[in-house]
C-alpha positions, 0 to 999 in steps of 0.5 A, spaced: 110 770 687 114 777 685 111 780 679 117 782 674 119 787 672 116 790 665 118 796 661 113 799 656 109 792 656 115 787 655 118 784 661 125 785 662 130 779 664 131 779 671 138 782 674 143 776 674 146 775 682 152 771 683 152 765 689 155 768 694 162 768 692 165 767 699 166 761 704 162 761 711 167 763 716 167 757 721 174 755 724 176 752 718 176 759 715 180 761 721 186 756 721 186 758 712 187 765 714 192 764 719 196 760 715 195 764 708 198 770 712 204 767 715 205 763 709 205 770 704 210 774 709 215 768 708 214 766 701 215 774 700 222 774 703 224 768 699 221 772 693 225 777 693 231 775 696 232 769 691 229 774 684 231 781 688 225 785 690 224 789 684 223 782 679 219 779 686 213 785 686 213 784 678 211 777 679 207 777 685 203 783 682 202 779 675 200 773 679 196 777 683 192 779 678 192 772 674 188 769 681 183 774 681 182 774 674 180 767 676 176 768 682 173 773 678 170 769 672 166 765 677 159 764 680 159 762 685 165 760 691 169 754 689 174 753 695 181 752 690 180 759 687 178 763 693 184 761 697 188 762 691 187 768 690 187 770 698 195 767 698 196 771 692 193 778 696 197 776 701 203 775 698 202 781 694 201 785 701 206 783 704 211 786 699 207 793 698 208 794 706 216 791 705 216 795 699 214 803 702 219 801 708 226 797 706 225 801 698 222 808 700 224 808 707 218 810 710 217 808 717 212 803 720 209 808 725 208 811 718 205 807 714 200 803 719 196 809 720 197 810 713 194 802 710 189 804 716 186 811 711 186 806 706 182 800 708 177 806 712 176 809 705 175 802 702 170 802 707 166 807 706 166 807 699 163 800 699 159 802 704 156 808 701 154 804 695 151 798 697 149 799 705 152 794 707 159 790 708 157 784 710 161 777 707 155 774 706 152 778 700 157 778 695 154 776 689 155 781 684 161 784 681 161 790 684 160 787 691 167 783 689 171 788 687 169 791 693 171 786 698 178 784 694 179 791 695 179 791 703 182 784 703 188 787 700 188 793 704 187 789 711 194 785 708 198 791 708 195 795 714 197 787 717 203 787 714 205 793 717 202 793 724 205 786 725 213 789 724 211 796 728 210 791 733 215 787 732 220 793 733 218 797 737 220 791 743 214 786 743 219 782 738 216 776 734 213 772 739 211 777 744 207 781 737 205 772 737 201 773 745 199 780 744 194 779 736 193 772 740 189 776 745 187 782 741 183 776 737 179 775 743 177 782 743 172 782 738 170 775 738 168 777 746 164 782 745 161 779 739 159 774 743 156 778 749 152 782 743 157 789 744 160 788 739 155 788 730 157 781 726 160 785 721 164 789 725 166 784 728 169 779 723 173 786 719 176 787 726 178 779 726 181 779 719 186 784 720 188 782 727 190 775 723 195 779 718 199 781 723 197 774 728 200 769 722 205 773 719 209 774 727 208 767 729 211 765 721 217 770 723 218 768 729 219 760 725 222 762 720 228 767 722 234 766 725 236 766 733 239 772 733 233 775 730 229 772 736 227 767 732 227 759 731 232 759 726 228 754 722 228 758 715 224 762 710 224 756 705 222 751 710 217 754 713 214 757 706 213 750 704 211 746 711 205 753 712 204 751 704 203 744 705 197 745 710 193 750 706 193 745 701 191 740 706 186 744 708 183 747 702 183 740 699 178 737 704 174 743 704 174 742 697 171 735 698 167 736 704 164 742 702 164 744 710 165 751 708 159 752 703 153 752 708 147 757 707 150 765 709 145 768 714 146 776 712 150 779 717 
């Protein structure tokens, strides 16, 4: 038995620790990532062609923060809430890359390696104060905070990545081929013990921005842009609907709620 804490004599209230806040990651994680990536570049366009760019980013920004103060307010993982809120970051990210390029003109070579700079810092910042980046341990406050931060971060440096490639020749579907095989990368060397469990997963998460968001694109816009030409709306909706799908049978089915072995 561990003997509590005591302070002059008196026993001290042990520190409270939230259920781990994030689902196990199982294929079904990967299906919802994808899909929430793709889904946030559309929605983004259709924001800010329907709002206009400044109203949109106002809109997805307070959304934003409503969905986090949500996932915030709760111990433990509850499925609808999560994936709210990574919608909602998702959405958000995709315009703050949007923003930096068609409003302020910076260039996409320019702002990959700068939302790189930025998650690094995250990175290290997280890992100086809590020794560790693994998904598996977010069960205080801070580890949240932190982990919402790099969620964020790996959005945009997806965002930005994704329409780096899609201009410099690859084109939407061929970015669609080349994040499909770079997602293959860590998940060999994973799996042939070169590569850590967490490093592996953070490589994984950022290859699957720019992964959904290209094969969203290459749906949705027109042919003369080397897309399908099935439009921004439709494809919003259609990519809406199968999260909604699969969050809500996870939702039921609890599949996501394994036990979270430290990684």
């Amino acid at each position: 038995m561990t003997a509590e804490p005591v302070l002059d004599g008196h026993p001290l209230a042990p520190v409270r620790q939230l259920a781990n806040k994030v689902p196990e990651v199982t294929v079904y994680f990967w299906i919802i990532k994808v899909l929430t990536t793709g889904m946030g570049e559309t929605a983004s366009d259709v924001l800010a062609r329907t709002l206009g760019p400044i109203p949109a980013v106002a809109l997805g920004g307070l959304a934003l923060v409503a969905s986090l103060a949500v996932q915030f307010t709760l111990r433990r993982y509850v499925a609808r809430a999560y994936w709210t809120a990574v919608v909602m970051v998702s959405v958000f990210g995709t315009m703050a890359a949007d923003v930096l390029h068609v409003g302020l003109g910076v260039p996409y070579a320019v702002s990959t390696p700068a939302f790189l700079v930025v998650l690094t810092a995250v990175f290290a910042l997280w890992y100086a104060s809590e020794q560790t980046l693994s998904i598996h341990t977010i069960r205080t406050r801070r580890r949240e905070a932190f982990y919402w931060a790099a969620v964020l971060a790996t959005f945009a440096l997806g965002t930005a990545t994704g329409d780096l490639t899609a201009t410099v020749g690859f084109g939407y579907l061929g970015s669609v081929a080349l994040f499909s095989a770079a997602m293959c990368v860590p998940a060999l060397a994973h799996r042939f013990g070169a590569l850590g469990a967490v490093t592996a997963f953070w490589t994984a998460y950022v290859i699957t921005r720019p992964l959904g968001a290209s094969l969203a694109d290459w749906m949705a816009l027109p042919h003369t842009r080397g897309g399908l030409g099935l439009g921004l709306a439709p494809v919003t909706l259609a990519w809406t609907v199968a999260i909604i799908g699969f969050v809500g049978y996870l939702a039921v089915s609890q599949r996501d709620r394994g036990a979270h072995a430290a990684a």
